[in-house]
PyMOL Python script that loads the backbone (N, CA, C, O; Angstrom):
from pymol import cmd

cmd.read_pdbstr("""\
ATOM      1  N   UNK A   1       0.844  -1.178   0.000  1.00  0.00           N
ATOM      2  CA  UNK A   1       0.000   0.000   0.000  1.00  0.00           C
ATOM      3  C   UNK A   1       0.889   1.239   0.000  1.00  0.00           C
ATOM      4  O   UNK A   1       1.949   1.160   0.620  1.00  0.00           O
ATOM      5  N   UNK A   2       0.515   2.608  -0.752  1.00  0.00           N
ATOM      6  CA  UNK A   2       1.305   3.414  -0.836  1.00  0.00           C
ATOM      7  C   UNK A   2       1.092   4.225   0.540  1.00  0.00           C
ATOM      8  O   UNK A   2       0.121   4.047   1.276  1.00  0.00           O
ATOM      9  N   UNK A   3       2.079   5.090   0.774  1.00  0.00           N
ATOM     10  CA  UNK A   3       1.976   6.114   1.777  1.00  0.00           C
ATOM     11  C   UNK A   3       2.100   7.247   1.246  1.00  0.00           C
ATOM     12  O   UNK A   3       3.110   7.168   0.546  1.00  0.00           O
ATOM     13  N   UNK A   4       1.465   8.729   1.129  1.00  0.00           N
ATOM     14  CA  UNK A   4       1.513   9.774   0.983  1.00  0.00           C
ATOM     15  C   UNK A   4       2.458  10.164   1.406  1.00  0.00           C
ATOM     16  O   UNK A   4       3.235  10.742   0.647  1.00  0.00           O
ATOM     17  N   UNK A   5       2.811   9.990   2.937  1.00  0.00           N
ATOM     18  CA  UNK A   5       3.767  10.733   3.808  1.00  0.00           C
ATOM     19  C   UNK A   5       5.094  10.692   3.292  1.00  0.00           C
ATOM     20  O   UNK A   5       5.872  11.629   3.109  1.00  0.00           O
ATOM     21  N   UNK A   6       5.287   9.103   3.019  1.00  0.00           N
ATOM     22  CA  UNK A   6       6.535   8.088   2.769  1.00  0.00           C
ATOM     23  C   UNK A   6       6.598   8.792   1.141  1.00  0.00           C
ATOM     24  O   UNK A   6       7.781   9.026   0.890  1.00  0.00           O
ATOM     25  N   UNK A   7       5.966   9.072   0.329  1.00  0.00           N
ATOM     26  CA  UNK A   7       6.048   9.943  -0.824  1.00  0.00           C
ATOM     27  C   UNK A   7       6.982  11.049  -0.817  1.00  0.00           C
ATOM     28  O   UNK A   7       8.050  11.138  -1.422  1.00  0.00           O
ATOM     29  N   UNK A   8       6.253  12.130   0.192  1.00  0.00           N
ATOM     30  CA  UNK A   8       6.489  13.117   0.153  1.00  0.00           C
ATOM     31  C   UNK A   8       7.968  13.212   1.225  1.00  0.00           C
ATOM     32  O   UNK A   8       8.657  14.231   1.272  1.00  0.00           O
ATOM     33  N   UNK A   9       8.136  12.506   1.680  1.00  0.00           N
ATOM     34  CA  UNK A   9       9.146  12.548   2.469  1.00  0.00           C
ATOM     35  C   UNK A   9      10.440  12.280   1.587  1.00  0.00           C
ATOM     36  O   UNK A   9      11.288  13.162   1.451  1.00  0.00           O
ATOM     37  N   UNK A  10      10.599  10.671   0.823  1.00  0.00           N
ATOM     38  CA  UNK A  10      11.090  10.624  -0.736  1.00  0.00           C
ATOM     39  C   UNK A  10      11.748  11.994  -1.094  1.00  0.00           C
ATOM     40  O   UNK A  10      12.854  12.486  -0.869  1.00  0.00           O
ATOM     41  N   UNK A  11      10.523  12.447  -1.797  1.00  0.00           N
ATOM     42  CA  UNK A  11      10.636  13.653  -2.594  1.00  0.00           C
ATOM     43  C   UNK A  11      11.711  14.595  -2.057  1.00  0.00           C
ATOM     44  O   UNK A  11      12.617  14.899  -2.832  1.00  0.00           O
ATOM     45  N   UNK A  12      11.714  15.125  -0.734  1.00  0.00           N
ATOM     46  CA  UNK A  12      12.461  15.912   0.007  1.00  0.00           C
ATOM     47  C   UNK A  12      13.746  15.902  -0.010  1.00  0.00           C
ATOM     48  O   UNK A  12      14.616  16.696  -0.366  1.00  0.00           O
ATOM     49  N   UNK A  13      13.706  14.316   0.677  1.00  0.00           N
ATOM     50  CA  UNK A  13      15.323  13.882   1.093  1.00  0.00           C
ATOM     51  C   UNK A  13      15.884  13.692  -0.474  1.00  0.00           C
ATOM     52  O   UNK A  13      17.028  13.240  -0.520  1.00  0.00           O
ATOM     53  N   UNK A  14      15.312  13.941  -1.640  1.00  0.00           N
ATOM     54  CA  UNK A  14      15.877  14.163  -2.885  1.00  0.00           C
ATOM     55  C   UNK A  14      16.385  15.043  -3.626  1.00  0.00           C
ATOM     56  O   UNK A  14      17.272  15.032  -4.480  1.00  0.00           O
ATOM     57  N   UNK A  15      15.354  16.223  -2.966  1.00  0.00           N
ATOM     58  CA  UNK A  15      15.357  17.250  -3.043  1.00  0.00           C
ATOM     59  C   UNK A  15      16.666  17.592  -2.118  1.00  0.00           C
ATOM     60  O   UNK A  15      17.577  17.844  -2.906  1.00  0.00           O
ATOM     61  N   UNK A  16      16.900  17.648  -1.441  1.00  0.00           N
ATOM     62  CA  UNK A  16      18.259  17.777  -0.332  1.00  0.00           C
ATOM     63  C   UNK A  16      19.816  16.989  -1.094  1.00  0.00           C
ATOM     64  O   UNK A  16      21.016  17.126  -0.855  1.00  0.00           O
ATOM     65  N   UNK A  17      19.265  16.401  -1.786  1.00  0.00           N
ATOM     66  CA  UNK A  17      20.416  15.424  -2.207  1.00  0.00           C
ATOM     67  C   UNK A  17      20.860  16.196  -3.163  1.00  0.00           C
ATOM     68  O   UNK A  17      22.008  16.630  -3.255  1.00  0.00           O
ATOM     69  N   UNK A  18      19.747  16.432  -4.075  1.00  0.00           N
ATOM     70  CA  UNK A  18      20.326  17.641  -5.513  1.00  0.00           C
ATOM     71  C   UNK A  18      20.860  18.745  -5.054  1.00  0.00           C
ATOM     72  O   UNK A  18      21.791  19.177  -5.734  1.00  0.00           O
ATOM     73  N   UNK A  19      20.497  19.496  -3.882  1.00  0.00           N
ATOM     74  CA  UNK A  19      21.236  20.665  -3.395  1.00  0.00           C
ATOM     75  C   UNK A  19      22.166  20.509  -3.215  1.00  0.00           C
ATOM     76  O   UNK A  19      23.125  20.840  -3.912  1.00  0.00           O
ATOM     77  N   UNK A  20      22.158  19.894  -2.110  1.00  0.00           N
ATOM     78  CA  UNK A  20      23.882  18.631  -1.558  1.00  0.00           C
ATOM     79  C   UNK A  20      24.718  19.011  -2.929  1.00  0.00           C
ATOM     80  O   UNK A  20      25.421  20.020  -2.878  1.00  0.00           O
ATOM     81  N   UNK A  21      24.674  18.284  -4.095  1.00  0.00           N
ATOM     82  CA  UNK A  21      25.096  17.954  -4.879  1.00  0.00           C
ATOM     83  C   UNK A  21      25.873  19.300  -5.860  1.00  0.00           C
ATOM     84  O   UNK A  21      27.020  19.440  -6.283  1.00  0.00           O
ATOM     85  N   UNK A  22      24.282  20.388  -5.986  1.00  0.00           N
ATOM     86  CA  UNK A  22      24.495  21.776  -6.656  1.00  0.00           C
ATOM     87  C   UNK A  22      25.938  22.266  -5.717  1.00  0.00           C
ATOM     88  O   UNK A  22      27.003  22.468  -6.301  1.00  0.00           O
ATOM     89  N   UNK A  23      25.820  22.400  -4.396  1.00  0.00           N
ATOM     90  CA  UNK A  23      26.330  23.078  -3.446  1.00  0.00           C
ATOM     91  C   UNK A  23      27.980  22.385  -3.814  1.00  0.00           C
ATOM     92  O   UNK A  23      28.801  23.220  -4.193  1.00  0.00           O
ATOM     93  N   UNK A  24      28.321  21.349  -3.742  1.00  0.00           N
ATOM     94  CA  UNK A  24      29.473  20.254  -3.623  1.00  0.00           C
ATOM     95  C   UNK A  24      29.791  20.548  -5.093  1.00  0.00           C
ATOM     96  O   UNK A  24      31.014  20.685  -5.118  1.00  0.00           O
ATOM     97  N   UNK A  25      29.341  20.702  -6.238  1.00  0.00           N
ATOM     98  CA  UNK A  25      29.945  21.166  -7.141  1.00  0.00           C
ATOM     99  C   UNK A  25      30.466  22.476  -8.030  1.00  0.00           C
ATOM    100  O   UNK A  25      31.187  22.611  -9.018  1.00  0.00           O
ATOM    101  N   UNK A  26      29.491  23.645  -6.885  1.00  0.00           N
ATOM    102  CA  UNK A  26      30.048  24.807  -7.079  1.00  0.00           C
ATOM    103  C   UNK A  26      31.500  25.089  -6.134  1.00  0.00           C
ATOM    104  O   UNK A  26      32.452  25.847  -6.319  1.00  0.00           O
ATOM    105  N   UNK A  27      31.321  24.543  -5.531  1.00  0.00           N
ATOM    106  CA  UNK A  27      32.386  24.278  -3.950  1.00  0.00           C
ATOM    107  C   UNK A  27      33.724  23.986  -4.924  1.00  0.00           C
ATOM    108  O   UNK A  27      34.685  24.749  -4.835  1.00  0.00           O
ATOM    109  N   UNK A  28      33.746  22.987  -5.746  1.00  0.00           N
ATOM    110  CA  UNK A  28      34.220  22.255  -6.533  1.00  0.00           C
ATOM    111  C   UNK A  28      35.529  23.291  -7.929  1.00  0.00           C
ATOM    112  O   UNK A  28      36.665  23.592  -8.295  1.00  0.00           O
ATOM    113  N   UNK A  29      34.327  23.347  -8.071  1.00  0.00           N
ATOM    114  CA  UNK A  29      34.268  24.868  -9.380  1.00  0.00           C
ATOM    115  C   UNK A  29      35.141  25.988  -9.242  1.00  0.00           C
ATOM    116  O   UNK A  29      36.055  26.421  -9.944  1.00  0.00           O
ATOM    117  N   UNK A  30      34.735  26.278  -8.378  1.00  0.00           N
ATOM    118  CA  UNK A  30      35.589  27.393  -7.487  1.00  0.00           C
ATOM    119  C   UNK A  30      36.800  27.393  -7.317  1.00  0.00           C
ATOM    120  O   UNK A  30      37.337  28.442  -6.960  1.00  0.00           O
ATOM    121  N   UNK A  31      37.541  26.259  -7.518  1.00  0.00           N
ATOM    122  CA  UNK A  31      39.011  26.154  -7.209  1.00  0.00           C
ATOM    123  C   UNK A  31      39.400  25.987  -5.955  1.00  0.00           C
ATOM    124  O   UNK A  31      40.623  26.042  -5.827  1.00  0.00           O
ATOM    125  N   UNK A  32      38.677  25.764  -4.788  1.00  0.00           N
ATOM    126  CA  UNK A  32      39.151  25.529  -3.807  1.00  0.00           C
ATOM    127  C   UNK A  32      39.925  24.084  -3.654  1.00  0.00           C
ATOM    128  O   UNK A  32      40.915  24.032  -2.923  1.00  0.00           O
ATOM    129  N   UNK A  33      39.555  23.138  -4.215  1.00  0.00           N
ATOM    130  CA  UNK A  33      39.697  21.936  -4.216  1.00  0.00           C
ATOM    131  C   UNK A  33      40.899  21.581  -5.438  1.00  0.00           C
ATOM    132  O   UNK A  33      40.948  22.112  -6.547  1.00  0.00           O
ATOM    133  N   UNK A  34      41.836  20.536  -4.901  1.00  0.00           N
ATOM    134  CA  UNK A  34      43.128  20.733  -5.504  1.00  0.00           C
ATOM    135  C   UNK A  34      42.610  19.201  -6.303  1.00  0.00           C
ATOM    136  O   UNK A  34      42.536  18.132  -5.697  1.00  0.00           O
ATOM    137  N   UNK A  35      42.237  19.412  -7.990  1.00  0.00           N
ATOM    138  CA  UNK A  35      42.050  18.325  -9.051  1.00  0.00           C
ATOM    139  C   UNK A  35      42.511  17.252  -8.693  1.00  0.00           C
ATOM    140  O   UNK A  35      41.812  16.360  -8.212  1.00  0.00           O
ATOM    141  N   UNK A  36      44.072  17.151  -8.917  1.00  0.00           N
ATOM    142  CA  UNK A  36      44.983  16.168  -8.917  1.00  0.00           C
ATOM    143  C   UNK A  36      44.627  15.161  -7.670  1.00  0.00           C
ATOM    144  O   UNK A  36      44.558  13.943  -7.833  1.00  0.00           O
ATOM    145  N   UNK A  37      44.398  15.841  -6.335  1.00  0.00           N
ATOM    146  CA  UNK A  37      43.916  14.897  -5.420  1.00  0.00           C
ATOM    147  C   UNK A  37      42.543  14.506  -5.190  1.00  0.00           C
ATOM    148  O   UNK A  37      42.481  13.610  -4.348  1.00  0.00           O
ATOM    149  N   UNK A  38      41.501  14.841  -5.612  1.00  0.00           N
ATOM    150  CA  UNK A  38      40.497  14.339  -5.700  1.00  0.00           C
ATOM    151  C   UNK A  38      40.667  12.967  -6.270  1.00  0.00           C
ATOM    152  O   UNK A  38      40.617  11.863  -5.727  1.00  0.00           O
ATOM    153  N   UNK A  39      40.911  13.378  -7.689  1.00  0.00           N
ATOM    154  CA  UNK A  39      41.042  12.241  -8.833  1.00  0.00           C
ATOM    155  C   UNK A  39      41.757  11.012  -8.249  1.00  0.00           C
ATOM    156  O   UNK A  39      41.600   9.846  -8.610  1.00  0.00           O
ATOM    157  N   UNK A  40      42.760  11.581  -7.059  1.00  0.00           N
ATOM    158  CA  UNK A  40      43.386  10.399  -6.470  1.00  0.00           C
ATOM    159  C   UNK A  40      42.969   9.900  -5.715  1.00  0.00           C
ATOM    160  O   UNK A  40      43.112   8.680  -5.648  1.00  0.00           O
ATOM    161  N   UNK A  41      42.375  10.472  -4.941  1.00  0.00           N
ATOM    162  CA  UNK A  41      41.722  10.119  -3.332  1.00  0.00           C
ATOM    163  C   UNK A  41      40.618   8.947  -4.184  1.00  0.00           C
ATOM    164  O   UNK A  41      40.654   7.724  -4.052  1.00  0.00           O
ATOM    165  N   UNK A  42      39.429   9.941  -5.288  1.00  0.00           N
ATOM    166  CA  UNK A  42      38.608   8.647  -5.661  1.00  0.00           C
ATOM    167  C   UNK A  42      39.308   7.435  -6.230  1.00  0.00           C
ATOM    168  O   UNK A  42      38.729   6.423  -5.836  1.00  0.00           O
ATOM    169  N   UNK A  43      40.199   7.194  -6.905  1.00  0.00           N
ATOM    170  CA  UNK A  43      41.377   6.619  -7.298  1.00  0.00           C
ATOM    171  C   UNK A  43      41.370   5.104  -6.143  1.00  0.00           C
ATOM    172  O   UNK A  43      41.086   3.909  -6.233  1.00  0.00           O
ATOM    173  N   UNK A  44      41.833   5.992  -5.169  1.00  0.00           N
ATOM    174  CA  UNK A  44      42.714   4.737  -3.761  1.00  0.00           C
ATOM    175  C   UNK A  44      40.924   4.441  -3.207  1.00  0.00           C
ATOM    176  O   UNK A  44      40.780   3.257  -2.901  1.00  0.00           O
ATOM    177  N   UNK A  45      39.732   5.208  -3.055  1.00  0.00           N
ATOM    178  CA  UNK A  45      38.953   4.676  -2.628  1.00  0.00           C
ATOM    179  C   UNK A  45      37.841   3.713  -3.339  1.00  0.00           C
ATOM    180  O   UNK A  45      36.816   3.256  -2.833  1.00  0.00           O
ATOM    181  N   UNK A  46      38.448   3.507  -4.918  1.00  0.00           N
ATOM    182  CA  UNK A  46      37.749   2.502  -5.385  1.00  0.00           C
ATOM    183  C   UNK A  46      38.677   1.261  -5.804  1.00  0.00           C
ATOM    184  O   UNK A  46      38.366   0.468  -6.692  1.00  0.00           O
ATOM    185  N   UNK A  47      39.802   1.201  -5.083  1.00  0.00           N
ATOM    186  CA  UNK A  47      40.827   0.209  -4.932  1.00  0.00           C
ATOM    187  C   UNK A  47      40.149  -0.326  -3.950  1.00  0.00           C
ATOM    188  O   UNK A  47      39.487  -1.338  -4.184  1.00  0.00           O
ATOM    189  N   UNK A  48      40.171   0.170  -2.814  1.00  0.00           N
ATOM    190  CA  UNK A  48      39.649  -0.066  -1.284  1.00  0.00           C
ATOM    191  C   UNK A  48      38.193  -0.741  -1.299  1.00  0.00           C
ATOM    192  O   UNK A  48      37.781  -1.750  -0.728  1.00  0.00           O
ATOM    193  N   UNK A  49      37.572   0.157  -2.140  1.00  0.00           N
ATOM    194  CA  UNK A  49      35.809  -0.876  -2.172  1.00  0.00           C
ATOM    195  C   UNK A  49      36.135  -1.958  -2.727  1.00  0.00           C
ATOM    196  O   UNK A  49      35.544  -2.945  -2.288  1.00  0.00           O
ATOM    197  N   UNK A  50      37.134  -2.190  -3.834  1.00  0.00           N
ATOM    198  CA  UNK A  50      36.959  -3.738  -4.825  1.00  0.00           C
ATOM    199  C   UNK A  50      37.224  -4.171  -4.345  1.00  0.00           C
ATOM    200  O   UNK A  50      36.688  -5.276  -4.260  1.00  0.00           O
ATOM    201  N   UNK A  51      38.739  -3.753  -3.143  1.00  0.00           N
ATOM    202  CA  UNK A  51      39.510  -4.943  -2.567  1.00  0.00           C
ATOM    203  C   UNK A  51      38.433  -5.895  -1.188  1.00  0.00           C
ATOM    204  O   UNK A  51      38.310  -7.101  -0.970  1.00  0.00           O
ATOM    205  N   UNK A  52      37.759  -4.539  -0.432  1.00  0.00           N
ATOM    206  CA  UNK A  52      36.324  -4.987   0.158  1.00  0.00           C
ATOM    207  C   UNK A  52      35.572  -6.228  -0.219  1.00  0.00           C
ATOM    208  O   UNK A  52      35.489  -7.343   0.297  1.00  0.00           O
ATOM    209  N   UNK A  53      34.963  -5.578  -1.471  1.00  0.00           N
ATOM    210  CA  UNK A  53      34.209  -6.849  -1.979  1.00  0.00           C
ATOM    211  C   UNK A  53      34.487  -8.445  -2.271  1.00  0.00           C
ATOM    212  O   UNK A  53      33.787  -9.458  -2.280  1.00  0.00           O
ATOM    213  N   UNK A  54      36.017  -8.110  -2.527  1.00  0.00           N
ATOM    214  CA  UNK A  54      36.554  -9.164  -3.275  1.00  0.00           C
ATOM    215  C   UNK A  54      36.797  -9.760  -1.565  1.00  0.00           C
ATOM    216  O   UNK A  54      35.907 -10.608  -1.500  1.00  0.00           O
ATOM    217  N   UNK A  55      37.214  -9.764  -0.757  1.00  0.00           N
ATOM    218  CA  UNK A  55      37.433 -10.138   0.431  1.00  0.00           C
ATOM    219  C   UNK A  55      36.271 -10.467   1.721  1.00  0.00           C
ATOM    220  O   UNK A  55      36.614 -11.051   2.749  1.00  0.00           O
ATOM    221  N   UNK A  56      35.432 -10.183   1.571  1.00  0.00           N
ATOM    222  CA  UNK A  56      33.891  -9.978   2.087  1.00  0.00           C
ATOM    223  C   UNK A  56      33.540 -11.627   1.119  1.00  0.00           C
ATOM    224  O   UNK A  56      33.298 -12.702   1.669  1.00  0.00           O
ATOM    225  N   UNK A  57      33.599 -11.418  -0.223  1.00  0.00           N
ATOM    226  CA  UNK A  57      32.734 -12.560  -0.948  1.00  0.00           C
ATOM    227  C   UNK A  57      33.811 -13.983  -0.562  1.00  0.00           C
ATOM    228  O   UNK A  57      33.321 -15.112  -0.583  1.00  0.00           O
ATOM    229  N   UNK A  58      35.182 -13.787  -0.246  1.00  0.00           N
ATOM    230  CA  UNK A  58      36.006 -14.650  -0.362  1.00  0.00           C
ATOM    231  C   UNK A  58      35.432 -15.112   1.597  1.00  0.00           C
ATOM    232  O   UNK A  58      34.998 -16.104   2.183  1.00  0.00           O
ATOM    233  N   UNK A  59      35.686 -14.117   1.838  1.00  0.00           N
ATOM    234  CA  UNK A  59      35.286 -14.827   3.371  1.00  0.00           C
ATOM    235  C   UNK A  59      34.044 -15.376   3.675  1.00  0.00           C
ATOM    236  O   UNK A  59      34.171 -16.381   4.375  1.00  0.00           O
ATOM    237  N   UNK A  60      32.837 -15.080   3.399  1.00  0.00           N
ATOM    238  CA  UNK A  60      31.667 -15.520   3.011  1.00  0.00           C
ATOM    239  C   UNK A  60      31.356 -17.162   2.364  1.00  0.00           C
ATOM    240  O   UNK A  60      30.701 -18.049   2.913  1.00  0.00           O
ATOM    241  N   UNK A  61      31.887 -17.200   1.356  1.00  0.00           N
ATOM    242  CA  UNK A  61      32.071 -18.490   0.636  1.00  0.00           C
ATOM    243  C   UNK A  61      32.801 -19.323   0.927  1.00  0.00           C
ATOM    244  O   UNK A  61      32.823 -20.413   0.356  1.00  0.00           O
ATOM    245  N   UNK A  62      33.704 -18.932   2.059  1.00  0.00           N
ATOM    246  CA  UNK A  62      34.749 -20.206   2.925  1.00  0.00           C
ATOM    247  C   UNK A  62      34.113 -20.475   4.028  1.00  0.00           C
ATOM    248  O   UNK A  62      34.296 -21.529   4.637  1.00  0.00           O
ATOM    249  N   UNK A  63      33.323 -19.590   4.400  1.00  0.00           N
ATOM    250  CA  UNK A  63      32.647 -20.285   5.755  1.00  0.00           C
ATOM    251  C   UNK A  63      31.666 -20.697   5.413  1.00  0.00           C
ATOM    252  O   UNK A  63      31.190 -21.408   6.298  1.00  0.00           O
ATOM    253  N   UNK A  64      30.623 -20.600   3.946  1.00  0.00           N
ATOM    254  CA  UNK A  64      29.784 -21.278   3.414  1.00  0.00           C
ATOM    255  C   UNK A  64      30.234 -23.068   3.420  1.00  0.00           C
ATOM    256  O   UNK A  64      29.774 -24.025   4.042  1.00  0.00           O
ATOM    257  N   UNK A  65      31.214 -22.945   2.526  1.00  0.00           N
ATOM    258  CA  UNK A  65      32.068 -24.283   2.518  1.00  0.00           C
ATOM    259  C   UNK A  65      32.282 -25.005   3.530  1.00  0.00           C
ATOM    260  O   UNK A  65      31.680 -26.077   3.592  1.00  0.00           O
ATOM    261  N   UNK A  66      33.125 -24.653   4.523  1.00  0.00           N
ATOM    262  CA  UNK A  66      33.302 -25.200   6.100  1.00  0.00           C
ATOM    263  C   UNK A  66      32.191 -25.603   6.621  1.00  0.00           C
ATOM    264  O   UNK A  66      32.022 -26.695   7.164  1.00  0.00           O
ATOM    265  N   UNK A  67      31.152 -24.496   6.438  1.00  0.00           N
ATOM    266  CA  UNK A  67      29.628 -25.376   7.157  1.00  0.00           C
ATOM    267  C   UNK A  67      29.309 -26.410   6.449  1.00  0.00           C
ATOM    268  O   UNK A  67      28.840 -27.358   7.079  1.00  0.00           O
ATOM    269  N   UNK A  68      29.447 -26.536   5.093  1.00  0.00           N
ATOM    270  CA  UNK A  68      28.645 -27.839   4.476  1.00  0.00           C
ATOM    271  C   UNK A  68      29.935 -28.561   4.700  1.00  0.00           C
ATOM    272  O   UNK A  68      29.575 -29.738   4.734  1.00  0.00           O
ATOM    273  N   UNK A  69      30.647 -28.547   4.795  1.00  0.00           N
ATOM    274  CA  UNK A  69      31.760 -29.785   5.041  1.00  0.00           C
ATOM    275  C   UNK A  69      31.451 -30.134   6.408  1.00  0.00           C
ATOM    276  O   UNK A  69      31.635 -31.343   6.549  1.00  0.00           O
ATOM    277  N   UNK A  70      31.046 -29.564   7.509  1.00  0.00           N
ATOM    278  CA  UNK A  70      30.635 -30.230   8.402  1.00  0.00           C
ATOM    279  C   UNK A  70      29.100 -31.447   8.652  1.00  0.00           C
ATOM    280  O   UNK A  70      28.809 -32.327   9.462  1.00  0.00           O
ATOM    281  N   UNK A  71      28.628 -30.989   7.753  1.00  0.00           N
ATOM    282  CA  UNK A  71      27.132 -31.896   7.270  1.00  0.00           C
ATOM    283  C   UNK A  71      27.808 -33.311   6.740  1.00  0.00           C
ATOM    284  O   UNK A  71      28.580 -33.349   5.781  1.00  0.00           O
ATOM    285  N   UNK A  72      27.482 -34.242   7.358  1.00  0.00           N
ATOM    286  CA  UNK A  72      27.606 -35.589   6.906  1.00  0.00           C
ATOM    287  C   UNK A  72      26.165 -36.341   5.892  1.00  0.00           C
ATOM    288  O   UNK A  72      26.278 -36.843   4.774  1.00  0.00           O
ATOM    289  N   UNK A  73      25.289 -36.247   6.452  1.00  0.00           N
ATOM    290  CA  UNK A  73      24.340 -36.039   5.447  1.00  0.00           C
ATOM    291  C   UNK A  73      22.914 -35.479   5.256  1.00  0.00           C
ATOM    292  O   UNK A  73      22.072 -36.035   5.960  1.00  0.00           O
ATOM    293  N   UNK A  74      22.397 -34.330   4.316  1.00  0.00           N
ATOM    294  CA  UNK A  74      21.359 -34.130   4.746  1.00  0.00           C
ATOM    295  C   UNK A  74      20.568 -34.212   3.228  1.00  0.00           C
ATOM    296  O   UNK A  74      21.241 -34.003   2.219  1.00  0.00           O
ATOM    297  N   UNK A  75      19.146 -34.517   3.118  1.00  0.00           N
ATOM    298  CA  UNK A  75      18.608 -34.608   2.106  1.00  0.00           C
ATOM    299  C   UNK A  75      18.435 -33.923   0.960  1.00  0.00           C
ATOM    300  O   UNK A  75      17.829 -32.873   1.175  1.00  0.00           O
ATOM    301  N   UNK A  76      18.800 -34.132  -0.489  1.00  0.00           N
ATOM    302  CA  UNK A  76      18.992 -32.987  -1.453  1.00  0.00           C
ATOM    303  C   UNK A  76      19.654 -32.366  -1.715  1.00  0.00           C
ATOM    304  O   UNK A  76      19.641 -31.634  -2.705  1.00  0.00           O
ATOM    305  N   UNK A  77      21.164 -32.551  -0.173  1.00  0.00           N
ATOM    306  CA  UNK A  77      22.001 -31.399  -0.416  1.00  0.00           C
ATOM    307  C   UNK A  77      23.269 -32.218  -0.487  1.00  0.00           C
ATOM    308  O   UNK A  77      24.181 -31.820  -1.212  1.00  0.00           O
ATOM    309  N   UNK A  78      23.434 -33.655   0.415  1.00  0.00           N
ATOM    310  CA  UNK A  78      23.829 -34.713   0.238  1.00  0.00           C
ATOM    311  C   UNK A  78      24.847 -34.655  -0.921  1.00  0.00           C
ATOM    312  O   UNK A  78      26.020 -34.392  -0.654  1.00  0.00           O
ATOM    313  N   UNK A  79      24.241 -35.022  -2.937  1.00  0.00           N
ATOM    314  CA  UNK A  79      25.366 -34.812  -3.561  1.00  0.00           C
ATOM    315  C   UNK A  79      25.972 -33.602  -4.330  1.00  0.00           C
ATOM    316  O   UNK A  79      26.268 -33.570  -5.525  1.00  0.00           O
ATOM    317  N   UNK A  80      26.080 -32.736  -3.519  1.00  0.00           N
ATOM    318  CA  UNK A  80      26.129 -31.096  -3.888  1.00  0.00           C
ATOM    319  C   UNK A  80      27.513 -31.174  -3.226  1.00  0.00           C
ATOM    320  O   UNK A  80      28.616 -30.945  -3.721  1.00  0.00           O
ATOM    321  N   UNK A  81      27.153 -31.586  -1.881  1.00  0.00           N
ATOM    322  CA  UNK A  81      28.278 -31.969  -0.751  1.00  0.00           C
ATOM    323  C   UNK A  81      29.593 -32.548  -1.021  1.00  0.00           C
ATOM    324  O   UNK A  81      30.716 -32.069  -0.866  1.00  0.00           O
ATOM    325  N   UNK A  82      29.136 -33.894  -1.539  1.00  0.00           N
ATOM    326  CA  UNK A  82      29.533 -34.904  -1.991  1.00  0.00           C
ATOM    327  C   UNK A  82      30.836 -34.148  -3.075  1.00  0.00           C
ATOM    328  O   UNK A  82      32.043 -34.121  -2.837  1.00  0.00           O
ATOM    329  N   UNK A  83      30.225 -33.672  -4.098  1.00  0.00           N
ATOM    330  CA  UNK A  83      30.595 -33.152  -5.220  1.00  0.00           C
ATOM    331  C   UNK A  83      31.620 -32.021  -4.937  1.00  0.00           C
ATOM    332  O   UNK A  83      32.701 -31.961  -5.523  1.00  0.00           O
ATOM    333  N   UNK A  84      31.229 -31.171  -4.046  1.00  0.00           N
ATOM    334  CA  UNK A  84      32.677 -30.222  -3.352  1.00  0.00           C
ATOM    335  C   UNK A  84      33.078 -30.878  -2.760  1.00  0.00           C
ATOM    336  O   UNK A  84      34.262 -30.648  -3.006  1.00  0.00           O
ATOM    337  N   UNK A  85      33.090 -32.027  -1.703  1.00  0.00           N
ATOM    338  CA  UNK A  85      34.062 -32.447  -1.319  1.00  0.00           C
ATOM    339  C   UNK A  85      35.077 -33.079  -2.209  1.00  0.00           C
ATOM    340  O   UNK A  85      36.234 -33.089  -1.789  1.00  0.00           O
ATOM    341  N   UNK A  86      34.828 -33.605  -3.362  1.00  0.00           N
ATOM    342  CA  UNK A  86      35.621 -34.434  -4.579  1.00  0.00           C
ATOM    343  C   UNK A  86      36.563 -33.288  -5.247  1.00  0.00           C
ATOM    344  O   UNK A  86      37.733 -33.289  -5.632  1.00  0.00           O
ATOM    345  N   UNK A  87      35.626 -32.400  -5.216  1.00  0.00           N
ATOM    346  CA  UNK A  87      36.952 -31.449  -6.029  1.00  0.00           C
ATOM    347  C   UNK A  87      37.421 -30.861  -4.696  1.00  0.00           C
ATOM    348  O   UNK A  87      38.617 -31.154  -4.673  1.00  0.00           O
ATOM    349  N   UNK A  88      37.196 -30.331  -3.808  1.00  0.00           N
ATOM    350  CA  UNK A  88      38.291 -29.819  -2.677  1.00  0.00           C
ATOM    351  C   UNK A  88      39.390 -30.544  -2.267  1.00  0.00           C
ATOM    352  O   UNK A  88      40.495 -30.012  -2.166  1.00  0.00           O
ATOM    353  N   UNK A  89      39.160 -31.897  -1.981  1.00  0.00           N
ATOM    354  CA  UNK A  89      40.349 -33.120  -2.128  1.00  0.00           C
ATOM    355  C   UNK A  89      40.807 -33.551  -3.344  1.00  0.00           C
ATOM    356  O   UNK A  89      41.365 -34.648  -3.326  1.00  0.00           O
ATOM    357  N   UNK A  90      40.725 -32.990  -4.389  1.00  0.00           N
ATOM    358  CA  UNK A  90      41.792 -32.782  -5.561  1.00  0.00           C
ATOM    359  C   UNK A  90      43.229 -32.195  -5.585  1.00  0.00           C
ATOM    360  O   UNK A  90      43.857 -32.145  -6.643  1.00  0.00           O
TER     361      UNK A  90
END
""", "prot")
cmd.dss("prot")
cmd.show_as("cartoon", "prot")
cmd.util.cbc("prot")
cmd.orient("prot")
């Protein structure tokens, strides 16, 4: 069900975001802000998110693994199990 409120509230905090945004790029414009390090700073901080992700999904999927390697047998999941265990002991 829709909400009016939850609408109009939306709308606002969007409205705030585009200002945000107007404001942060006249800021920008202006020369206060030294190019070369921006470009870098975003640079090292989308090193930092990939390396995140890539490390988040790697840790995630090993303790996925470890739990089903602890299952001896459960129904349906049995030769899924089976089947990573054959290639992990490769």
């Amino acid at each position: 069900m829709y909400n009016k409120k939850m609408g109009s509230k939306n709308k606002l905090q969007e409205f705030e975001l585009l200002e945000l945004g107007k404001k942060l790029q006249q800021f920008y414009d202006s020369g206060y802000v030294n190019k070369k390090q921006v470009i870098w700073f975003s640079f090292l901080k989308g090193l930092a998110s990939g390396f995140g992700a890539f490390l988040g999904g790697t840790i995630v999927i090993g303790l996925l693994l470890w739990i089903i390697s602890l299952l001896n047998h459960v129904p349906f999941v049995d030769n899924i199990v089976d089947s990573l265990r054959h290639t992990l002991n490769k």
